[in-house]
Each structure stands twice: as C-alpha cells, then as structure tokens.
C-alpha positions in Angstrom: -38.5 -32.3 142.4 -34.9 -34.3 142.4 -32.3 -32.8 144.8 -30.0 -31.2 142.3 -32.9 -29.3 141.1 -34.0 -28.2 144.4 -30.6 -27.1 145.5 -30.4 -24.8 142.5 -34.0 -23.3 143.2 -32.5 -22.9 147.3 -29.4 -21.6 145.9 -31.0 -18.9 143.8 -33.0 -17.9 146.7 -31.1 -17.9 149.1 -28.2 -15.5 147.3 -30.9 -13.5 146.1 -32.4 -12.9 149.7 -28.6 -12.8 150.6 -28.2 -9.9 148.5 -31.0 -8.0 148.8 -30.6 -8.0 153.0 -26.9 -6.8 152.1 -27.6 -3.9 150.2 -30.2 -3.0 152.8 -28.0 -3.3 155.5 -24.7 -2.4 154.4 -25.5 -0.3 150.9 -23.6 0.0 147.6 -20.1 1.5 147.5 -17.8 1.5 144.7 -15.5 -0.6 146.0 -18.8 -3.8 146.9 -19.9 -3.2 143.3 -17.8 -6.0 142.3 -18.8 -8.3 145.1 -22.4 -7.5 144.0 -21.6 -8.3 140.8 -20.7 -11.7 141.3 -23.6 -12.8 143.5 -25.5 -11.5 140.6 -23.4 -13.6 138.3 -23.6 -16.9 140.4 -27.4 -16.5 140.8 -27.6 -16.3 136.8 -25.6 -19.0 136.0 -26.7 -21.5 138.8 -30.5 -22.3 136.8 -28.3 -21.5 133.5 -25.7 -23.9 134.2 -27.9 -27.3 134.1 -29.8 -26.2 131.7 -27.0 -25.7 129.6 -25.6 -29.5 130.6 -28.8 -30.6 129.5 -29.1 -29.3 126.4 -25.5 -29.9 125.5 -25.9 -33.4 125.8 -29.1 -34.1 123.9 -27.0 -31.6 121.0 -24.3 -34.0 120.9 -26.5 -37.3 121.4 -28.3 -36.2 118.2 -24.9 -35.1 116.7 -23.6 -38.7 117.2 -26.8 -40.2 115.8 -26.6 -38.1 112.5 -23.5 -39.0 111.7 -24.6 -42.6 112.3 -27.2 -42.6 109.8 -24.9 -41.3 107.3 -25.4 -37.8 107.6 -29.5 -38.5 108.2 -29.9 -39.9 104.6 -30.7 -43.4 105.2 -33.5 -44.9 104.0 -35.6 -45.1 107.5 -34.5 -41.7 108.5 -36.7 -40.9 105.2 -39.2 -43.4 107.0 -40.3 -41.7 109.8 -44.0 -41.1 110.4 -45.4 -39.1 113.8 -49.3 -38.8 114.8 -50.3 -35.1 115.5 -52.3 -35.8 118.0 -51.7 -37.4 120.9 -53.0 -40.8 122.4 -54.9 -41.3 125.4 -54.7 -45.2 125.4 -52.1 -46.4 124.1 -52.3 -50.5 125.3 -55.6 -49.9 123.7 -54.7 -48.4 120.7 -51.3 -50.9 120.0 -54.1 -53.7 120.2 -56.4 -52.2 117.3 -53.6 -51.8 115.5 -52.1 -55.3 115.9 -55.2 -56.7 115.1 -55.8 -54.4 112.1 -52.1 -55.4 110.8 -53.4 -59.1 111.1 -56.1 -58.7 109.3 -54.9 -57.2 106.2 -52.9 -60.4 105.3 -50.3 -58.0 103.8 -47.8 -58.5 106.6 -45.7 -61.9 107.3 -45.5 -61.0 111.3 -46.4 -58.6 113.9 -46.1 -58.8 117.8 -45.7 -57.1 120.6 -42.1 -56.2 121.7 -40.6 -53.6 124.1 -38.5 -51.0 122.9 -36.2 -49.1 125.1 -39.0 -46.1 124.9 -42.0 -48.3 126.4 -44.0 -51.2 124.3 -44.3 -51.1 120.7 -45.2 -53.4 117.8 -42.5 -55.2 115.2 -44.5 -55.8 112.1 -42.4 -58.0 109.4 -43.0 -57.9 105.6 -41.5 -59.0 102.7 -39.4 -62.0 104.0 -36.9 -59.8 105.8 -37.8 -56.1 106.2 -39.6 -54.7 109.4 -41.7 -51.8 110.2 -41.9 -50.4 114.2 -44.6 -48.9 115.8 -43.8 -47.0 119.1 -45.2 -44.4 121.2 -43.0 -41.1 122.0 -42.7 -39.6 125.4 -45.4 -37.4 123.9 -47.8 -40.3 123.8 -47.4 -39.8 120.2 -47.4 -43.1 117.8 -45.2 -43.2 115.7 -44.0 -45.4 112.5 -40.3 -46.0 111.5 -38.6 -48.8 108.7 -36.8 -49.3 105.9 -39.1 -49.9 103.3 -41.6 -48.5 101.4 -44.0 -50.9 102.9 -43.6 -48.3 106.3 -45.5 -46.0 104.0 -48.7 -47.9 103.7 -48.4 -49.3 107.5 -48.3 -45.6 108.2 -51.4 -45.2 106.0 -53.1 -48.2 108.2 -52.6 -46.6 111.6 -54.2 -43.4 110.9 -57.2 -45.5 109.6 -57.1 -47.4 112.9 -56.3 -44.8 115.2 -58.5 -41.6 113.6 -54.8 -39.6 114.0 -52.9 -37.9 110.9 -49.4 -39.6 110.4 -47.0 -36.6 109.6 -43.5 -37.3 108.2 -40.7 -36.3 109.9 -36.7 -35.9 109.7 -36.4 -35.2 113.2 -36.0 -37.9 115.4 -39.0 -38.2 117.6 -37.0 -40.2 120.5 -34.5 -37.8 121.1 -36.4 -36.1 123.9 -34.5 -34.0 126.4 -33.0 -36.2 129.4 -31.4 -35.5 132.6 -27.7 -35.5 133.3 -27.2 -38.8 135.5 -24.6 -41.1 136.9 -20.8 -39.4 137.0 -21.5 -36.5 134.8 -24.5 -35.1 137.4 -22.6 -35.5 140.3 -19.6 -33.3 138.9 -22.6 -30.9 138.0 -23.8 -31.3 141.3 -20.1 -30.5 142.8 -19.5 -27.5 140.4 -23.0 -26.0 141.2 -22.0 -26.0 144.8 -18.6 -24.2 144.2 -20.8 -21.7 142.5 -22.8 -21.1 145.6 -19.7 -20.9 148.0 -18.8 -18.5 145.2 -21.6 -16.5 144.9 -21.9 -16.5 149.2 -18.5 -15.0 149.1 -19.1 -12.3 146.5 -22.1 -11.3 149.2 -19.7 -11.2 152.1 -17.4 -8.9 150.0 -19.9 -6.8 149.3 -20.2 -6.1 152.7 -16.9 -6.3 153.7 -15.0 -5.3 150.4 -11.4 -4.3 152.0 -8.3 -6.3 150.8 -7.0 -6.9 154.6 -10.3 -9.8 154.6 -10.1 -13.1 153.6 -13.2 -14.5 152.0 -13.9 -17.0 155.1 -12.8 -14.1 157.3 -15.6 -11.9 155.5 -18.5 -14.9 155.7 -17.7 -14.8 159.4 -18.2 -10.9 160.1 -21.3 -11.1 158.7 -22.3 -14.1 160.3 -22.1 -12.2 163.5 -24.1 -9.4 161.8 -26.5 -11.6 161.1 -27.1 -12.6 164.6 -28.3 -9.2 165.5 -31.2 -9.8 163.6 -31.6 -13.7 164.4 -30.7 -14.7 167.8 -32.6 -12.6 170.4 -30.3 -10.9 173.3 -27.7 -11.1 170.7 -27.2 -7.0 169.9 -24.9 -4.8 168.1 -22.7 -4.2 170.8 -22.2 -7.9 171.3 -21.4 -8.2 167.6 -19.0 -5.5 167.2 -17.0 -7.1 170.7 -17.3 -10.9 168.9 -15.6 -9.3 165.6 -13.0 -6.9 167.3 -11.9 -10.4 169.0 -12.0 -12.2 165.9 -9.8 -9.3 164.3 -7.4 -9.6 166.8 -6.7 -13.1 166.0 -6.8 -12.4 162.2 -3.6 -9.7 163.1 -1.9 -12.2 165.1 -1.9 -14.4 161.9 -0.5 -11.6 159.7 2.7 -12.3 162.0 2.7 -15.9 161.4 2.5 -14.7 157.7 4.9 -12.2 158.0 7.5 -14.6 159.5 6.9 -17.9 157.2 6.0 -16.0 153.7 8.6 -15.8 150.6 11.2 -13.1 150.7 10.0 -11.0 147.8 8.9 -7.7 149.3 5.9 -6.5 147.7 4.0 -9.9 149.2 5.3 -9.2 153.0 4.3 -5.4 152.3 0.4 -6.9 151.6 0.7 -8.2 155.6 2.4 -5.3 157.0 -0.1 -2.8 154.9 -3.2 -5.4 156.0 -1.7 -5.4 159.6 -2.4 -1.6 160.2 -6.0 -1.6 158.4 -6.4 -4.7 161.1 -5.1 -2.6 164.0 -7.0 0.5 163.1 -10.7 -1.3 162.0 -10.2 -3.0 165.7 -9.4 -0.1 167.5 -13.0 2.0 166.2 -14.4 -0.6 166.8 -13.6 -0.8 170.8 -14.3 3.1 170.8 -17.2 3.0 169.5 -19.0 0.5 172.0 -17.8 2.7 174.5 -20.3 5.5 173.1 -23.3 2.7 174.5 -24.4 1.5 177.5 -21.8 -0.9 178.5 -22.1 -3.7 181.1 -19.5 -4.5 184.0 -18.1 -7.6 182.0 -18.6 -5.7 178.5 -16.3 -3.1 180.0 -13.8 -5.6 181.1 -14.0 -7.4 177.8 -13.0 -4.2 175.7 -10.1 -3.6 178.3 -9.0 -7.3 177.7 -9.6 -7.1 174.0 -7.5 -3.6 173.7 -4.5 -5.3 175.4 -5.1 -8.3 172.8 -4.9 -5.9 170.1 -1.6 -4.0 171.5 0.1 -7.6 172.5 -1.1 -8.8 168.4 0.6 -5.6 167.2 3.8 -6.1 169.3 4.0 -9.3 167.8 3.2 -8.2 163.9 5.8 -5.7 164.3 8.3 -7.5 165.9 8.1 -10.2 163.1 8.4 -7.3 160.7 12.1 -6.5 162.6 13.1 -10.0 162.5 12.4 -10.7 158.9 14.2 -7.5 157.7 17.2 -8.7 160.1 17.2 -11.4 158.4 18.9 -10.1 155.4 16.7 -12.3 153.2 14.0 -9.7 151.8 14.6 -8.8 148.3 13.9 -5.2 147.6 13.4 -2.1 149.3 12.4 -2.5 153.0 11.5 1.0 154.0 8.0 0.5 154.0 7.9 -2.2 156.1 10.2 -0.4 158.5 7.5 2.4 158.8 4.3 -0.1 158.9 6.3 -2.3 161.8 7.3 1.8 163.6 3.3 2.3 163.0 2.3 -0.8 164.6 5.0 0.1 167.6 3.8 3.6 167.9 -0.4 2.4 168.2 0.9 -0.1 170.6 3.0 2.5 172.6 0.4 5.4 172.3 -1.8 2.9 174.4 0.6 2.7 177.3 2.0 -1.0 175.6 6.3 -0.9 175.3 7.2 -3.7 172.5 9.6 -5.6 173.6 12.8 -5.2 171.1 13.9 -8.3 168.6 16.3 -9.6 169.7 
C-alpha cells in the first residue's frame, strides 16, 4: 500500500472514529449540525477525491489519444485484436509464436523488442508494413498494425496460443495509472487540507459557538480528550487547563480590539465574543468548585478568577480607548455596554478597572 493511499484509509478512520466519539460525548445540537456535516463531507470526499484524479487523467489521456488517431478512424485502430483469455506464460508463449511466425515464410521479419508495456514481437511484411504483438497488463496478447496482413497474424496466434483473438476499438493499453510526480504531490497536499478540514468541522461540532477559533476549538478538545487518554488526568484538571486557556483567548480579544479596522460591526464581533469568553470561564471556575478540590486546585481557580477579572479590565479598557479615539465608524453604543458589562463582572468580583486614561 503506497503512502498516499494509506493516509487516505488513516484519514477516513480517523475522522470517522473522531466523529463518532464526538457525538457520544458531546451530542448533536442544532447549532454542531453543521460541524458534523463537514466531517461527514471530508470523510466522503477524501477516498472520492483520488479516485476522481485517477480517473480524470486516464479520461483525458484517452481523449488526447482519440483525437490523435483522427478521431479513432485510422486504419490500426480498426486493427486491434485482444485474446479473451488470459496467458499464464507469456516468455513461453511470445517464443511459440515467433517461431510459428518464422515458419510460415509469409513474414519478411520478426524479433523480439520491448515495448513500453513489457516485451513484445515486431513482425514485418510486405517490405514496409509491421504487425505488433504485445501483452496487456491483463496478461492479455494482443495484435495491432496497419494492414490487413494483422488480420491473418491475428488468425496465426490463436492457432498458436489455443486463445480467441477478439477485435476491439478500445485501446487495450490504456489501463488505469496512478497520479505521480508534481500532480500527486499537490493531491497529496490538498488531501491533507481536507483532513485539517474535516478535524476542524469535528472540533466545531463540539464546540460550535462563534467566540472559538478553529485552532482554539481543536485545543479544548484536546484537553477533553486527555480525560480519557492520560491517566490522573480528570475532568477537573481539564476544565482548570481550558478556563486558563480561555483567559488568554480574552486577553487577545483586547489586542484585537485595539489593532482591528475601524468599521464597527467587526470590533462589535470581539466585544460580543469577549463577554461569551468572560461568562464560559466563569462556569467553568464555579463548577469545579461543586468537586472535591485540592489545596493547589483551590489556589489555582483563585489565581485563574483574578486572570479572568485582570483579562476583562484589559478588554474593556481597550473598548474605551478605541471609542476615544474618534476613529470607529458607526454607532458605538453597543460597545459602550459590552466594555460597562465587562467592567461590571470584573467589579461584581471585588476587581476596580482602572479608568483609560
């Protein structure tokens, strides 16, 4: 099995299990139908998708070959003879045949020559004309030329060979082949993006909400995942690892806040994603504290809490400075009540903001 076709049986696998686990674990809500959906659409197209290369290319190949042949009306595509049966020797069987063609005395020439399919025979008659006998991928013999005499050579090989010569108008070497050289590696490259994609329609499955980014969403339920794979590891160890990763994804909403365009809808997304932030991380905290904590586990959620108060200073404050500015274009009254939100969480948990100056 090459590696390209092993990474699509992995891939398909792997989402698939993926999926499964996440609609055990986390369900099916309206808003992860979509992210469902396109796992189930990357796990279609990933076997699809080469198989669709493959056959795209052998499509145009005998395209391009038709057209050569004038439209598949010369005079050796009429010429083309194929055994029915498959051979089981075919160094043996090329030999009876040579020597048959030799001893008729009808031919001017035959010998051996290689073909890019394998070994074959060149027989010559009439001066000028030739007559090929090759073997298909099939092990199939068959007959091609440009002249009648390819009938009667046809004729001569079932004799020889105890096989029925059937013609044909399809060409017998045109066999499927694999994509290789530039083409498979872009395959390759575009299969993987397909992956990450499908990966990230599980993680929004199980994360749907807006406020996540797709890596942001492949990380919470890595730490999910650990639950179940790294012994020790429990939920309440997972929900701390996530509130703390939270609190860092609000302090970027700030950064965002404070570098993003002017237009108004786009810093209302940060300011609307900063209080979904600031209210996901605060259940979270309380609801470790309905478990048996530890000494440090306690002191973590009291460190992560004034993390998450200090992050919403700091979102709201930006919020202030921007509208100071003078620069946003449009109206700015909901960002001035997302930023007094943010203030009042911050100031409800014994946290003053410190005003913008």
């Amino acid at each position: 099995m090459n590696k390209l076709r092993a990474f699509v049986v992995g891939g398909v696998f792997t989402l698939a299990l993926f999926t499964v686990l996440t609609v055990l674990q986390y369900g099916i809500t309206p808003d992860s139908r979509t992210g469902y959906l396109t796992a189930v659409v990357a796990i279609a197209l990933l076997p699809v998708i080469p198989l669709m290369a493959t056959y795209g290319k052998h499509g145009i190949r005998r395209l391009a070959e038709y057209h050569r042949n004038g439209g598949g009306l010369s005079f050796e595509r009429k010429s083309i003879f194929v055994s029915s049966d498959t051979v089981s020797d075919t160094d043996r069987m090329l030999s009876d045949i040579e020597a048959a063609v030799e001893d008729t005395g009808e031919y001017d020439e035959c010998r051996r020559d290689r073909f890019g399919e394998g070994r074959g025979l060149t027989i010559r008659h009439t001066g000028f004309h030739n007559s090929f006998i090759r073997v298909s991928g099939g092990s199939r013999l068959v007959v091609t030329g440009a002249s009648e005499n390819t009938h009667s050579l046809a004729s001569l090989v079932e004799q020889v060979g105890s096989v029925t010569m059937e013609r044909t108008r399809t060409h017998p070497f045109f066999d499927l082949q694999p994509i290789r050289g530039a083409p498979r590696a872009f395959l390759g490259l575009f299969l993987v993006v397909l992956f990450v994609f499908g990966v990230g329609g599980v993680a929004a499955a199980a994360y749907p909400a807006d406020a996540y980014s797709a890596p942001e969403r492949v990380v919470l339920v890595s730490y999910d995942s650990r639950v179940t794979l790294v012994p020790g590891y429990d939920t309440t160890d997972a929900t701390l690892d996530k509130a703390a990763f939270l609190v860092g994804s609000l302090e970027e909403e700030a950064v965002e806040i404070e570098w993003d365009r002017d237009d108004v809808s786009k810093l209302e997304t940060h300011t609307q994603q900063s209080r979904y932030l600031s209210v996901t991380i605060a259940e979270m905290l309380a609801s470790t504290r309905e478990s048996g904590l530890t000494a440090i586990e306690r002191d973590r959620i009291v460190t992560l809490e004034s993390d998450l108060h200090a992050a919403e200073c700091r979102v709201a404050s930006a919020i202030t400075t921007r509208i100071d500015s003078g620069n946003v274009e449009g109206d700015i009254s909901q960002l001035e009540r997302d930023g007094a939100a943010l203030r009042e969480r911050a100031a409800t948990a014994g946290m003053a903001c410190v005003a913008s100056s």
